[in-house]
C-alpha positions as CSV (number, residue, x, y, z in Angstrom):
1,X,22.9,23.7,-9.4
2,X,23.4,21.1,-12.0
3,X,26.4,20.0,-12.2
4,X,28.6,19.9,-15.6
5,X,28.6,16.1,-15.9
6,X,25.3,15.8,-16.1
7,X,23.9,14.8,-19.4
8,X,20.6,14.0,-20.9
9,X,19.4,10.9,-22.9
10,X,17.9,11.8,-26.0
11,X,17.0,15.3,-27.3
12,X,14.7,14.0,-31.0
13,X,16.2,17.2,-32.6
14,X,17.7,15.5,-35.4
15,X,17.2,12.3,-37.9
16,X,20.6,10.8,-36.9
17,X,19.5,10.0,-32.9
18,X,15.9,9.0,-34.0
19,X,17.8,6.5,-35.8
20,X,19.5,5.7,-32.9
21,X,16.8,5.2,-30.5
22,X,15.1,3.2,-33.2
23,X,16.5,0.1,-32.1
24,X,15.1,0.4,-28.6
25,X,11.7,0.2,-28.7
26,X,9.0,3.4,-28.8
27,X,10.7,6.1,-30.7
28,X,9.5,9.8,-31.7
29,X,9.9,10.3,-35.1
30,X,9.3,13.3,-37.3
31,X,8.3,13.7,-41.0
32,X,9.1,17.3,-41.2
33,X,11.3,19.2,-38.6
34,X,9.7,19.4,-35.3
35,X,10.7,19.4,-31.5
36,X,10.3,15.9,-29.6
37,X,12.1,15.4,-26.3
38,X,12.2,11.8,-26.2
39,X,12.8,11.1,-22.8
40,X,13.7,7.9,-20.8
41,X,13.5,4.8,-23.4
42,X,12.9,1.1,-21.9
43,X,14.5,-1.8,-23.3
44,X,11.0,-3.9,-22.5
45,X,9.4,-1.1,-24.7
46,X,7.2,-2.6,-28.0
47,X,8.8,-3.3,-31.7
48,X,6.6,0.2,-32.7
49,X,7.0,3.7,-33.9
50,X,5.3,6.9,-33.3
51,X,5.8,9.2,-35.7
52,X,4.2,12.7,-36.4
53,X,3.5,13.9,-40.2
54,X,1.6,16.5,-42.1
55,X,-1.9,14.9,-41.6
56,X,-1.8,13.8,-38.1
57,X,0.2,11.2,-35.8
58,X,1.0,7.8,-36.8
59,X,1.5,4.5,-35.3
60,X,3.9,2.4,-37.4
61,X,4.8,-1.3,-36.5
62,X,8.3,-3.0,-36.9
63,X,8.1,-3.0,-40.1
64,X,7.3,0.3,-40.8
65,X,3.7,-0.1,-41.6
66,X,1.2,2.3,-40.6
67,X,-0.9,0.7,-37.4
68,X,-2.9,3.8,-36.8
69,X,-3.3,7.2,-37.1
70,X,-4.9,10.2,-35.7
71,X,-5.8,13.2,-37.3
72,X,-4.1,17.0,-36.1
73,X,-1.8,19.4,-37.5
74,X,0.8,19.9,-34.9
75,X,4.2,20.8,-34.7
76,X,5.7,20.6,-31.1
77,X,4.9,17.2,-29.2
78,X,6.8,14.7,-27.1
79,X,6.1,10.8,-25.7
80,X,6.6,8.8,-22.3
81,X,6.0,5.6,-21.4
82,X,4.1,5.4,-18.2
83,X,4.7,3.4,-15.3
84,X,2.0,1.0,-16.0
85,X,3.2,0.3,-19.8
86,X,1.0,3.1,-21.1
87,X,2.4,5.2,-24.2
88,X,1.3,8.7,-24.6
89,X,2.0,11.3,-26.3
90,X,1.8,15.1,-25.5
91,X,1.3,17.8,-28.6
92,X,0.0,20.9,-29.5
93,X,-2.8,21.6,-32.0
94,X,-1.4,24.0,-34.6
95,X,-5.0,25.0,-35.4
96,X,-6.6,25.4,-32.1
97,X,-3.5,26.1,-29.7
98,X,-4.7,23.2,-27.5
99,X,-2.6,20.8,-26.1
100,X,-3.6,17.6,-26.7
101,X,-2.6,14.1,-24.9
102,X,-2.9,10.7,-26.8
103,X,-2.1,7.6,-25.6
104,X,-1.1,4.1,-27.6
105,X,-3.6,1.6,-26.0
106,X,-4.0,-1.7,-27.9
107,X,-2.6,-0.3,-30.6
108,X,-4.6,2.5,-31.6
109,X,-4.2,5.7,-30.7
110,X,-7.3,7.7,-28.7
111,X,-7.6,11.4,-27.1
112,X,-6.8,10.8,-23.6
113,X,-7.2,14.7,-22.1
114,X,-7.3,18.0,-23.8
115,X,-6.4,21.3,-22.2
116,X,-6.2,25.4,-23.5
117,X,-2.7,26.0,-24.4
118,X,-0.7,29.0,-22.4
119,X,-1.0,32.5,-23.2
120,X,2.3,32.7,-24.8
121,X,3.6,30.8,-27.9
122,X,4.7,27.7,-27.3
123,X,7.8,27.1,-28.8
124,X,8.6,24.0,-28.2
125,X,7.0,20.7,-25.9
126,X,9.1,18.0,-23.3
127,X,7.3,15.8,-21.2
128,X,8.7,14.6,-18.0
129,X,7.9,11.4,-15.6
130,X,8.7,12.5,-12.1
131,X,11.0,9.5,-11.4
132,X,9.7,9.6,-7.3
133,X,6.1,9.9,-8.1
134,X,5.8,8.4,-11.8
135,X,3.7,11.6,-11.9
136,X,3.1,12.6,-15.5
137,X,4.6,16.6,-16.1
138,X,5.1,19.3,-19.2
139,X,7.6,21.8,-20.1
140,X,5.7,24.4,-22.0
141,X,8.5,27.3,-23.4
142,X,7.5,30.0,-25.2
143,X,9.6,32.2,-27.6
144,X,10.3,35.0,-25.5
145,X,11.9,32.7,-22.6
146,X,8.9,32.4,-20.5
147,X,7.8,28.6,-19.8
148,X,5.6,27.0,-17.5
149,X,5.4,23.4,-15.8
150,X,2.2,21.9,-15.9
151,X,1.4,18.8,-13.8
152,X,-0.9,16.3,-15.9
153,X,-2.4,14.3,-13.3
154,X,-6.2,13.8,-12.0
155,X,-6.3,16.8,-9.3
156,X,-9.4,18.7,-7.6
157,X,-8.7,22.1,-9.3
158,X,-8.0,22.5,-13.0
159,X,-7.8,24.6,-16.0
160,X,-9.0,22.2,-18.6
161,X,-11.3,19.8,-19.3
162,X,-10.7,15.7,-19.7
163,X,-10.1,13.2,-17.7
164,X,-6.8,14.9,-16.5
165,X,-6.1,18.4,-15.1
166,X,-3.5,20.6,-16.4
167,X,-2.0,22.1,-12.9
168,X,0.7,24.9,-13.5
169,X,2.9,24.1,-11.2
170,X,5.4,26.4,-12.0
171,X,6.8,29.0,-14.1
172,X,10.2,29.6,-14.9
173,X,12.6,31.5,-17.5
174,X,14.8,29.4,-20.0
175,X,16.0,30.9,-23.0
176,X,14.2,33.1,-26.0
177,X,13.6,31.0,-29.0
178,X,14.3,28.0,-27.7
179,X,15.6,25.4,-30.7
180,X,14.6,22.1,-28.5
181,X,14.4,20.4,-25.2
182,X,14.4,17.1,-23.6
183,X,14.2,16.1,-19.8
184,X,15.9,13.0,-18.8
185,X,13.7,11.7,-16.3
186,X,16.7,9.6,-14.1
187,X,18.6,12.9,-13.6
188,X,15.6,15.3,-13.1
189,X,17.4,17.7,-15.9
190,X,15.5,19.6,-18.2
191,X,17.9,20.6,-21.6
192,X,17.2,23.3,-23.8
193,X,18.9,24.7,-26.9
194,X,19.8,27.6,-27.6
195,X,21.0,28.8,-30.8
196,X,24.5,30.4,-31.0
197,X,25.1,29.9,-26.9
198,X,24.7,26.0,-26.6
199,X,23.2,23.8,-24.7
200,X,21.9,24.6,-21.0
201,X,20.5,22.4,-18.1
202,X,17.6,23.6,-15.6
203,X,16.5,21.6,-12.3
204,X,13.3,19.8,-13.6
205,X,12.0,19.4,-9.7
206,X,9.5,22.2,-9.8
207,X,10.1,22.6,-6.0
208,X,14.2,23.7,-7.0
209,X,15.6,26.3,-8.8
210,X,18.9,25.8,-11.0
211,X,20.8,26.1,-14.2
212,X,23.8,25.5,-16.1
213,X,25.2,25.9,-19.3
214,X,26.6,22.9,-19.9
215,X,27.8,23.1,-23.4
216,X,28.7,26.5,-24.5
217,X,29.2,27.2,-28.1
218,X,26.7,24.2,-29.4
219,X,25.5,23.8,-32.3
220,X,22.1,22.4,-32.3
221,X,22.7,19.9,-34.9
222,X,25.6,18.3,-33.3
223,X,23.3,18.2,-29.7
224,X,21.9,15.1,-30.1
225,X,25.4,13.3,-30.6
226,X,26.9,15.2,-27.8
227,X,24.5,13.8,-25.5
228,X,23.9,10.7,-26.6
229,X,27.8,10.2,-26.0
230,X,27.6,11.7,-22.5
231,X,27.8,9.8,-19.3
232,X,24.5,9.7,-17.5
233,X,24.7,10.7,-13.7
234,X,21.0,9.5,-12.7
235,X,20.1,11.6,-9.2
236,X,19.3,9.1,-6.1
237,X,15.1,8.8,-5.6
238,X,14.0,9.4,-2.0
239,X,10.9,7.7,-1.7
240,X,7.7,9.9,-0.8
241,X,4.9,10.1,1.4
242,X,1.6,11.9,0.5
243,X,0.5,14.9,2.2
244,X,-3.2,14.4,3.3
245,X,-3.7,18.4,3.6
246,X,-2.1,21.9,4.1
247,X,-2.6,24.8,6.2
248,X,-3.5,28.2,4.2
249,X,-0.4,30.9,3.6
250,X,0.9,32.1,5.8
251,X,0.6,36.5,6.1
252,X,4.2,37.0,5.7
253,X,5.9,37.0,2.2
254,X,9.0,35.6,1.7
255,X,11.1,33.3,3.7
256,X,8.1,33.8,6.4
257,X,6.7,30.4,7.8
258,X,9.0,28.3,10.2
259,X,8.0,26.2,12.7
260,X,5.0,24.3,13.4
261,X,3.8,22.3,16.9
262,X,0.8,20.6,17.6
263,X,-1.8,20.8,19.8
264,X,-4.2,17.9,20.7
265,X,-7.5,18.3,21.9
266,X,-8.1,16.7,25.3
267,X,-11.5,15.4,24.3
268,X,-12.4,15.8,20.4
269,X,-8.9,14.7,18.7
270,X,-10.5,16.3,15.5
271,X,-10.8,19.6,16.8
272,X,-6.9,19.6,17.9
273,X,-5.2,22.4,16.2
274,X,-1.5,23.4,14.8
275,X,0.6,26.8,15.9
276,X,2.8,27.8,13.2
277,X,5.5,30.6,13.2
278,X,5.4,33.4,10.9
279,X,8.9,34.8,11.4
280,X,7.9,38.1,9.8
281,X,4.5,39.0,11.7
282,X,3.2,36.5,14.9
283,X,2.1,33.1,15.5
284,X,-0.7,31.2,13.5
285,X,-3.0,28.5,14.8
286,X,-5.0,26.4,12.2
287,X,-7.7,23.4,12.4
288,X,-6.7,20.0,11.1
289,X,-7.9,21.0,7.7
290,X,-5.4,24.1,7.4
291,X,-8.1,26.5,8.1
292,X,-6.5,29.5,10.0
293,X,-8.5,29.5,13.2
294,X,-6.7,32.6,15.1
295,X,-3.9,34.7,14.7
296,X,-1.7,36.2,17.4
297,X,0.7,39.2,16.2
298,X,3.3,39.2,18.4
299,X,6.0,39.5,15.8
300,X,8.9,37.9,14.4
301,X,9.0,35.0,16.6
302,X,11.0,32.0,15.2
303,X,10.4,28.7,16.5
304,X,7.8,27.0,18.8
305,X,7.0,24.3,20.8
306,X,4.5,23.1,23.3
307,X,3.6,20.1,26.2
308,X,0.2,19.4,27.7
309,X,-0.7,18.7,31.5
310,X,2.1,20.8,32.9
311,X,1.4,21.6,36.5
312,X,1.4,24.4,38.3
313,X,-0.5,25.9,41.6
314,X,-2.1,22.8,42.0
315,X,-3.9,22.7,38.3
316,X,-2.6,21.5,35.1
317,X,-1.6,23.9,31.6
318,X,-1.1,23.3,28.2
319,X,1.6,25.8,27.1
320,X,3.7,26.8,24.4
321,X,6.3,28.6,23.9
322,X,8.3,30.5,21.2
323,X,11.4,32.7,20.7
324,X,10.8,36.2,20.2
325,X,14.0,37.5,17.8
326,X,13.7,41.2,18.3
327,X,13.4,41.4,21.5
328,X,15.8,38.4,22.3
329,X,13.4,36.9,24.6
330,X,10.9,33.6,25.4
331,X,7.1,34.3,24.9
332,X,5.1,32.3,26.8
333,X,1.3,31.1,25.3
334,X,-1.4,29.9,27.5
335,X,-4.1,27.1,25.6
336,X,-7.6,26.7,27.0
337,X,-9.8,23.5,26.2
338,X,-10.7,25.1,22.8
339,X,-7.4,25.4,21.5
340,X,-7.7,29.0,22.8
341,X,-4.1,30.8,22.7
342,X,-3.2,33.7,25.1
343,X,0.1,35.4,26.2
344,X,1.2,34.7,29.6
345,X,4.2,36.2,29.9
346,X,7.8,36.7,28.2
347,X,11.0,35.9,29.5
348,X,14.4,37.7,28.7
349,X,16.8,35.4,28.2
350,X,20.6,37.4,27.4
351,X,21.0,35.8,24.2
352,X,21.9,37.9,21.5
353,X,20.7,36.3,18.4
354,X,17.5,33.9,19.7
355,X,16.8,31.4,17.2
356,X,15.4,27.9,17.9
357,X,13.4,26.3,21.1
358,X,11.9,22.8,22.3
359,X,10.3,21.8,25.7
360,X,9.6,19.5,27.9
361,X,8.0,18.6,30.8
362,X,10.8,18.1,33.7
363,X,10.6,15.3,36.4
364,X,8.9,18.0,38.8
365,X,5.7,18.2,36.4
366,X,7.0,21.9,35.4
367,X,7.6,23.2,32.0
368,X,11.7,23.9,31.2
369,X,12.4,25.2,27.7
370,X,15.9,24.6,25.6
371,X,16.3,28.1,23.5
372,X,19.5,28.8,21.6
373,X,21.1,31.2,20.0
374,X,23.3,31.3,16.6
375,X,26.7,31.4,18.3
376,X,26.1,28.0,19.5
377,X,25.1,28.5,22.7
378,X,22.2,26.1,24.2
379,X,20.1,27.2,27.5
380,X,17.6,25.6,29.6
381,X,14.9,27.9,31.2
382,X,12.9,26.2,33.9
383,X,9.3,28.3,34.3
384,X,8.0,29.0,37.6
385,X,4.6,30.5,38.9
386,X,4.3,32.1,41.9
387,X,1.2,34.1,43.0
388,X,-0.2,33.8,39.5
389,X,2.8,35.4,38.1
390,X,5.0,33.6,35.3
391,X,9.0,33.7,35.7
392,X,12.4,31.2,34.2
393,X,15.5,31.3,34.9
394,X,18.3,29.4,33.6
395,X,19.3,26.1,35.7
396,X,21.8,24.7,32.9
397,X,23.8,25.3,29.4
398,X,26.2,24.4,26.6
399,X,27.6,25.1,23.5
400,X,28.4,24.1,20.2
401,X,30.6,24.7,17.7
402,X,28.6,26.9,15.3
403,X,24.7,27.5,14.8
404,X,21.8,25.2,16.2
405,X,18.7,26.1,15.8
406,X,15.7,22.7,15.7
407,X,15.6,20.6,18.8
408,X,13.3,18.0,20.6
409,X,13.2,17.0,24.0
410,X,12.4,13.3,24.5
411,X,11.4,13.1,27.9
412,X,10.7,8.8,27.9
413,X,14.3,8.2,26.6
414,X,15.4,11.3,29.1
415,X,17.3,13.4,25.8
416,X,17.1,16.2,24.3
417,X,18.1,16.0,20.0
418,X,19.7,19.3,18.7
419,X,20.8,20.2,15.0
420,X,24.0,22.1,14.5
421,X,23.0,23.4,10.9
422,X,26.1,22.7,9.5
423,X,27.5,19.7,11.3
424,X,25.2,16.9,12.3
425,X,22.8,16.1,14.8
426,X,23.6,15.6,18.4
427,X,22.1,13.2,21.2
428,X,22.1,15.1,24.8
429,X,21.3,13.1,27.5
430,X,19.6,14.6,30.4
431,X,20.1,13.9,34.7
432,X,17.5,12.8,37.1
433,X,16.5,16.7,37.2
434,X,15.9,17.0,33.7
435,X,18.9,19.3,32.7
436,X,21.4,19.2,30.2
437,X,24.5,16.7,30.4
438,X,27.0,14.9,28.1
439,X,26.5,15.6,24.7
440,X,27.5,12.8,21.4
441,X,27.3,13.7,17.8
442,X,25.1,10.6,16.3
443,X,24.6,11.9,13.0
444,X,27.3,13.7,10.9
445,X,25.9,15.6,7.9
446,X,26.9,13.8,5.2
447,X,25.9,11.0,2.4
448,X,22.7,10.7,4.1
449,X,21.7,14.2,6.4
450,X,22.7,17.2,4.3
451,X,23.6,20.7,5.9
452,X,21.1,22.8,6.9
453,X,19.6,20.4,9.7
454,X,16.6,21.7,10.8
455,X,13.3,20.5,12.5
456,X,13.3,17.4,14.3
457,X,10.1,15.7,16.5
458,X,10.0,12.0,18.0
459,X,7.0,9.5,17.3
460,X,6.5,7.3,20.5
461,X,4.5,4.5,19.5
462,X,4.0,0.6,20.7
463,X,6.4,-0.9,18.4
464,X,9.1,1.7,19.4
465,X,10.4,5.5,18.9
466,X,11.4,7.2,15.8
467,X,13.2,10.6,15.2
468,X,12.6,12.4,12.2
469,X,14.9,15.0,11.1
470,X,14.9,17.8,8.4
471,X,17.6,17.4,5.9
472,X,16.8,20.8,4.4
473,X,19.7,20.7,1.9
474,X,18.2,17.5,0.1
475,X,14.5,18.4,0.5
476,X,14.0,15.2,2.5
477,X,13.8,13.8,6.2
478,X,15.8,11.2,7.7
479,X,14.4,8.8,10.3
480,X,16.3,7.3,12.8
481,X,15.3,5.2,16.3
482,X,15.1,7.5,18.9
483,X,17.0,4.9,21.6
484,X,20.3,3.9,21.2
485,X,22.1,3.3,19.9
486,X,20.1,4.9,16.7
487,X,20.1,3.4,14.0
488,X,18.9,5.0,10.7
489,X,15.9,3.1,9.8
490,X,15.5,5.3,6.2
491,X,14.7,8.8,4.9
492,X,11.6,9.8,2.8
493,X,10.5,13.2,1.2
494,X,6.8,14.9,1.3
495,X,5.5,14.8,-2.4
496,X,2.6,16.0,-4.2
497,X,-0.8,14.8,-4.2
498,X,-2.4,15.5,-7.1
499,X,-5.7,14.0,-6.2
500,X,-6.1,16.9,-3.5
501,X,-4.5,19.9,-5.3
502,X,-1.4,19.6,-2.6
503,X,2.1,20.3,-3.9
504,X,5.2,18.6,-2.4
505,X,7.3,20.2,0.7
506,X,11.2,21.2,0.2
507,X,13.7,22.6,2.0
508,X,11.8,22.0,5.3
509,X,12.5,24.6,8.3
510,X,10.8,23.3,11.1
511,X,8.4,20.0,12.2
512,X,6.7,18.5,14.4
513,X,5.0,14.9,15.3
514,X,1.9,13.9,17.0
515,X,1.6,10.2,18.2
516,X,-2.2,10.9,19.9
517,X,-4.7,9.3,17.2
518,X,-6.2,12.3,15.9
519,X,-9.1,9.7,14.2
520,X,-9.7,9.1,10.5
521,X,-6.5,9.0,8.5
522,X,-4.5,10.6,11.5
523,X,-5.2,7.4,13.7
524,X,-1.6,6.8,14.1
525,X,-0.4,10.4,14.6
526,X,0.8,12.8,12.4
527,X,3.5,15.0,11.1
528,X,3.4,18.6,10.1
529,X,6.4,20.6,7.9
530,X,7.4,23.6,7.1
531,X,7.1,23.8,3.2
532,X,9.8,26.2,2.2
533,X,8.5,26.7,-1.6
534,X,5.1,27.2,-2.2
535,X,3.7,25.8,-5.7
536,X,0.4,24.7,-7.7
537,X,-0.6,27.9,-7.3
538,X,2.3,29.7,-6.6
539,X,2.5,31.5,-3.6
540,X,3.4,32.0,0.1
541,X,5.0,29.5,2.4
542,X,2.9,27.1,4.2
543,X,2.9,23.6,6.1
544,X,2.2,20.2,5.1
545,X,0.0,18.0,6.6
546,X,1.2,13.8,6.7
547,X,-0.2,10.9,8.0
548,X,1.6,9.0,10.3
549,X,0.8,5.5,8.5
550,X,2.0,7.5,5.6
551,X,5.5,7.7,6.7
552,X,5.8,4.3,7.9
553,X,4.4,2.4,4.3
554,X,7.5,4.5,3.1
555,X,9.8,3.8,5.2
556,X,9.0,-0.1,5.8
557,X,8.3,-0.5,2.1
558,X,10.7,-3.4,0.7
């Protein structure tokens, strides 16, 4: 929710703030009244002036001579600067119902990308620069309240033609006849006008949901001098890594897709393959390019997790295994050298809500799993096989304050990590057995990890360990070193990538981490998450696919 505070920069709705702006640099003018958000101004900007008049859009120098022009009847439009210095601005041809995008380059002004304009009227045009990203996006709203966001970045898949691909990305309600907008790029705040009600803010991120009337009663002539007199409340930027791919929906609608672990092939590292939960129907197990390569419906199971070489009756196993919620119980997998899955068995385990589980391979070579339940209570299964048949039984437990649910079992540093949603996340260390001992809080949720905490994995590697952790209520993932005494090293968040047609991951459930090269751009491992909001095109949950070297040019980045 946006909070009260929060203001925007500069909403070009009326002639006293284009006069303002005008000593700044780039400014959107109007010679007749039209909508122009516009946006985040630099002081480095040029001494120049767009402005938009009955035969077309103008470029003006200081002096208020005209520079350039191009021809087009339009009435809605809006300008950005672009990272690299670029001006451009977006509007919509009043004869053709295109949208058309022009860029300032060497002072002239030339057709950089044209698209076909929404279904709906378009009532009025804001452009937004994705402060994480620099990624170029458009509000589109229409007069009945419906508005899209359109990403206009270079992407595989489009619905336009140009250099650039329009990308719906989103669509959202604002208000009916909307009298103006303006994003301010710093706060990721869309502002919108609406006449005889005031002024209300919407979460810009496409991946969030959010609004707020922030100025009730506002008229839209005195909007632009209410803002500009507002205190700006810029929202921190996470720095992102790219997703290289992602798997296909999931079967279940809804809050459906959870967990993911991955599975590496003893041979061919390209053929290894991911199991993902669908919480709503079974598990799912998909090829490195997302491909869904079997499905297993075995209901609502929750979480997962897997280790290779186990060994039992004198042969080694690759197993998984996953918490079963309706029946309260452990389901055991079997994987053959194809990536094969098969149900070996399932486990009761007296737990009255089952929730999350991790593994690990104990110092006998056996497979123990850590399930929990949402009462807080933590217990470790130890599997046994006995003429051919599968059994667990408990050997140890604890319990926390409140609800757990993601954990990882570091066997090297001889820990297990568990997440108490709402507190923080705790280090437990574990005996020359392998079971559970002393337990230390080493992350409150707080500044940095915000409540829920979720997934967690560890990346063993020869210049040390790292633990990645969901902070689901920031959309972003905090890495810390998995020895002690753990010290953050950073946090990052899983962004779009337009060139692939892959939309960015929030409110991560569930991850996991490979450290096996996997070959090609997986050569130093990889992670999987949980996407909890599915955009560009809009539709059921999934996970995202990241490169290993991804997360560690973020995270080292000066």
């Amino acid at each position: 929710m946006v909070k009260k505070t929060k203001t925007i920069g500069a909403l070009a709705i009326s002639a006293a703030l284009a006069t303002a702006m005008s000593v700044m640099g780039w400014v959107a003018h109007a010679a007749t009244p039209v909508v122009a958000g516009a946006g985040a101004v630099s002081a480095t900007m040029p001494k120049a002036v767009l402005e938009l008049g009955k035969s077309g859009l103008r470029l003006l120098d200081d002096k208020g001579q005209v520079v350039d022009e191009f021809g087009v009847r339009a009435k809605r439009w809006d300008r950005r600067q672009l990272a690299d210095g670029t001006t451009v601005a977006l509007l919509q041809d009043a004869d053709s119902g295109a949208l058309r995008l022009i860029e300032v380059r060497d002072r002239q002004l030339r057709e950089r990308a044209q698209w076909t304009g929404p279904a709906f009227d378009v009532e009025a045009v804001c452009l937004y620069l994705e402060p994480r990203q620099q990624t170029l996006q458009a509000f589109l709203l229409g007069s009945d309240g419906l508005a899209e966001q359109w990403l206009l970045t270079a992407a595989a898949h489009g619905r336009g033609q140009g250099r650039n691909q329009g990308q719906v990305l989103r669509q959202l309600a604002t208000v009916p006849d909307a009298k103006g907008c303006t994003v301010r790029d710093d706060e990721a705040t869309l502002y919108v006008a609406e006449a005889g009600v005031g002024l209300w803010a919407f979460v810009a991120d496409p991946e969030r949901a959010g609004r707020e009337l922030v100025a009730p009663g506002l008229a839209p002539q005195d909007m632009a001098l209410w803002m500009e007199a507002s205190a700006a409340q810029p929202r921190p930027v996470i720095p992102v890594a790219r997703p290289s791919a992602q798997t296909e929906p999931v079967r279940g609608g809804g809050d459906a897709a959870d967990d993911p672990a991955i599975w590496v092939h003893p041979t061919q590292p390209a053929r290894s393959r991911i199991l993902g939960t669908d919480k709503k129907r079974g598990l799912a197990v998909y090829d490195l390019q997302g491909r869904e390569a079997q499905f297993l419906p075995v209901g609502r199971v929750n979480n997962v997790d897997l280790r290779q070489r186990v060994r039992y009756g004198g042969r080694t196993w690759d197993l998984a295994v996953a918490t079963q919620r309706d029946r309260r119980s452990v389901l055991l997998f079997g994987i053959d050298g194809a990536g094969r899955i098969s149900t070996l068995a399932e486990f009761p385990t007296g737990l009255d809500e089952v929730y999350g589980i991790c593994s690990a391979r104990n110092p006998a070579g056996g497979l123990d799993a850590f399930v929990n339940d949402k009462d807080g209570r933590v217990l470790q299964l130890r599997v046994t096989q006995r003429a051919g048949a599968w059994s667990a039984s408990t050997v140890a437990s604890m319990k926390l304050s409140t609800q757990p649910e993601g954990c990882v079992a570091d066997e090297p540093g001889r820990q297990l990590f568990v997440g108490e949603e709402k507190r923080g996340l705790w280090r437990v260390a574990l005996d020359a057995d392998g079971r559970l001992g002393d337990a230390t809080l080493i992350l409150p949720v707080g500044e940095l990890l915000h409540a829920d905490v979720e997934g967690m994995a560890v990346h063993r590697g020869p210049d040390g360990a790292w633990l990645v952790v969901s902070s689901q209520g920031n959309d972003s993932y905090v890495v810390l070193d998995a020895d002690a005494p753990h010290a953050v090293k950073g946090r990052f968040g899983v962004g779009l990538n337009p060139a692939r047609g892959i939309d960015a991951a929030s409110e991560t459930d569930g991850l996991d981490i490979t450290s096996a090269s996997l070959g090609g751009e997986y050569g130093e491992g990889l992670l999987v998450v949980q996407d909890g909001h599915k955009r560009w095109p809009m539709g059921r949950q999934n996970f995202k696919l990241v490169p290993w070297r991804e997360v560690v040019r973020v995270i080292e980045a000066p």
